[in-house]
C-alpha positions in Angstrom: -84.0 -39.0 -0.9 -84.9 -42.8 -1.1 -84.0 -45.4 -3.1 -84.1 -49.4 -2.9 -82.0 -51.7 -3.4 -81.6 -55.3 -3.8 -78.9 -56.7 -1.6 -77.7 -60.0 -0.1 -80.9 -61.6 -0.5 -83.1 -59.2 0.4 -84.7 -55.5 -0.5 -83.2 -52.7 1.8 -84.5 -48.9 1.9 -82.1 -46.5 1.8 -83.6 -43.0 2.8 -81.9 -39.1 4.0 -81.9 -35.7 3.8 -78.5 -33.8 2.7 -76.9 -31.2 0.7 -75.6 -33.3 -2.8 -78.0 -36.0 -2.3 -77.4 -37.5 -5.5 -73.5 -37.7 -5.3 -73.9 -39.1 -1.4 -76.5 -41.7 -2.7 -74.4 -42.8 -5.3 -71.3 -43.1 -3.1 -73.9 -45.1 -0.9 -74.9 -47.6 -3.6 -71.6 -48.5 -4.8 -70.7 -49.0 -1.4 -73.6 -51.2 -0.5 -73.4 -52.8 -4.2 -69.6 -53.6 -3.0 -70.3 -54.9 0.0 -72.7 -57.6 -1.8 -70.8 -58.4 -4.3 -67.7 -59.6 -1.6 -70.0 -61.2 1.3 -73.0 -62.2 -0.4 -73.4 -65.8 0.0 -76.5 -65.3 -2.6 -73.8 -64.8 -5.4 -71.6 -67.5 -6.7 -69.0 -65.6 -7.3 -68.6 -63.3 -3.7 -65.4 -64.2 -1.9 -67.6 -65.4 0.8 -68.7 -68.0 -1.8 -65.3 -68.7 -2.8 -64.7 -69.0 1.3 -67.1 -71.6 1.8 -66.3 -73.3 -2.0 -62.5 -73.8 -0.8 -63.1 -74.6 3.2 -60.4 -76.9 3.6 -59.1 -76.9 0.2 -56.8 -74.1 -0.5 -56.4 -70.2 0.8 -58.7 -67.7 -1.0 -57.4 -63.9 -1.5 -60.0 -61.9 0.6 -60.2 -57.9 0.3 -59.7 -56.0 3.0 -63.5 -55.8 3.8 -63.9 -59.2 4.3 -60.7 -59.5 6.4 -62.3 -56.6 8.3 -65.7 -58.5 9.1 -63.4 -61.6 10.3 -61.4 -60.0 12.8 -64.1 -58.3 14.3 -66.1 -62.3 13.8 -63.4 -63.4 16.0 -63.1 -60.5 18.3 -66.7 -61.1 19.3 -66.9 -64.8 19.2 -64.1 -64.6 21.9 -66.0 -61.8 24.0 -69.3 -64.0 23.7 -67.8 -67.5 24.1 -69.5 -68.3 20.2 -72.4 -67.3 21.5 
């Protein structure tokens, strides 16, 4: 199976061979679609958008995704000095 898929600013190919295919690929695109939708900074409303909006200004409510891909941010910034 194959599909694309427009996501965080650019076109991704999404291709495999499995029993179900249609139910795994649809699990896959709302997954993906989610994923977008939090940390795209390419949509206005993501919470990454609303991160960067409110820098400084006042806490955002994140999802647990997002909190997810900051703790591991800071796990390797710490391992790679930043880097």
């Amino acid at each position: 199976m194959n599909k694309k898929l427009y996501v965080f600013g650019t076109i991704i190919s999404i291709d495999f061979v499995c029993e179900n295919e249609d139910i795994v690929m649809n699990e896959i695109v709302e997954t993906v679609n989610t994923l977008d939708d939090e940390m795209s900074i390419y949509k206005e409303y993501s919470i990454i958008s609303n991160i960067n909006k409110n820098a400084g200004i006042k806490e955002v409510k994140v999802s647990i995704n997002v909190m997810n891909v900051v703790k591991k941010s800071i796990k390797y910034s710490a391992i790679t000095n930043g880097i």
